[in-house]
N, C-alpha and C positions, 0 to 999 in steps of 0.2 A: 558242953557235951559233944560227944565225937562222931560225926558222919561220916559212912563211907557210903558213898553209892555209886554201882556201878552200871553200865551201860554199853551200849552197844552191840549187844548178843543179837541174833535170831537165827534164822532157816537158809542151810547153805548148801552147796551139792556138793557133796566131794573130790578135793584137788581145787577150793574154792579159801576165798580169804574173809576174813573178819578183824577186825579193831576195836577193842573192848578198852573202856576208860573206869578209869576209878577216882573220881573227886572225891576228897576229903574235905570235912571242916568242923568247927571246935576249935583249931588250934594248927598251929605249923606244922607240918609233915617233913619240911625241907632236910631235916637234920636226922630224920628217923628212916630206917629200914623198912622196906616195904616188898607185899610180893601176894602172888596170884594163886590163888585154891580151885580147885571143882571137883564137884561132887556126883557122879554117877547115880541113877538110879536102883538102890540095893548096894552102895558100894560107901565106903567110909571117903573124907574129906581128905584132897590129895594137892599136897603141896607139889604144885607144878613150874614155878619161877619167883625167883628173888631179885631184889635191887638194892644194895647199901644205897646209903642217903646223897653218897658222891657216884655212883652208878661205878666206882672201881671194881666193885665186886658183883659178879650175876651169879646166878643159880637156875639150871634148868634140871629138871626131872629128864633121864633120858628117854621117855618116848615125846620128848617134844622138841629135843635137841635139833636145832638145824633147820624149824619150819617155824617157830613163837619166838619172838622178840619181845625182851620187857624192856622199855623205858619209864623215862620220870620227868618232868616241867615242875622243878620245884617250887618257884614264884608263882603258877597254878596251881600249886596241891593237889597234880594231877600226876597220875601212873598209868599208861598203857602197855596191854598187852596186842601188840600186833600178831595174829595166826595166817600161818601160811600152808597149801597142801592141807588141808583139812580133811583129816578122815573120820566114819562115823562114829568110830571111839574113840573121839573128840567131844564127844557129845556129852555134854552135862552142863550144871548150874554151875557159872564164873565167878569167884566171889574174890576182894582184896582185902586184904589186914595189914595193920601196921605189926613190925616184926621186932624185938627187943633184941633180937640175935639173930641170925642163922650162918648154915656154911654150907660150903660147896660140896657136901657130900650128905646132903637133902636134913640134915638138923635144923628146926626153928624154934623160937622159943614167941609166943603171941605178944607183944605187947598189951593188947586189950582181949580181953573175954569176950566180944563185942563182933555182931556180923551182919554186912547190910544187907539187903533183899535178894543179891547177887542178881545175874544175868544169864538166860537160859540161851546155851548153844546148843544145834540141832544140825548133824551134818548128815543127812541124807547121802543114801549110796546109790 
């Protein structure tokens, strides 16, 4: 069965940094496509960054362009979202998914129907 859980969210002030991880387990990740969601409150689930399985390819959503970095540790089955300059709409629940697909001009396709508890970011102004 497939876990994602992620971690590292909390309460940040704005122009302030955060590091959110996403372990996986069930099964290998190293070869799969992976990438970063959050959800607003009142607001639908928003693909925010991508990582193909060899990190050749990223994907960022432009309002995060230039301040979120996504990485991968594949031997850890680990995927970080490094956030930089933090502003308050930023603010929403962080959640990761394994990806079957996606592209550089914000298309994903889910691998799993499947979502962990996410991690709530709070950027304070």
């Amino acid at each position: 069965q497939v876990h994602l859980v992620e971690s590292g969210g909390g309460l940040v002030q704005a122009g302030g940094s955060l590091r959110l991880s996403c372990e996986a387990s069930g099964r290998s990740f190293s070869s799969v496509a992976m990438g970063w969601f959050r959800q607003a409150p009142g607001k639908e689930r928003e693909f925010v960054a991508g990582i193909s399985w060899s990190a050749s390819i990223i994907y960022y959503t432009d309002a995060v362009k230039g301040r979120f970095t996504i990485s991968r540790d594949n031997p850890k089955n680990t995927v970080y979202l490094q956030m930089n300059s933090l502003k308050p709409e930023d603010t929403a629940v962080y959640y990761c998914n394994a990806l079957e697909r996606f592209g550089t001009n914000g298309f994903y396709e889910l691998l799993y129907d499947y979502w962990g508890q996410g991690t709530q970011v709070t950027v304070s102004s």
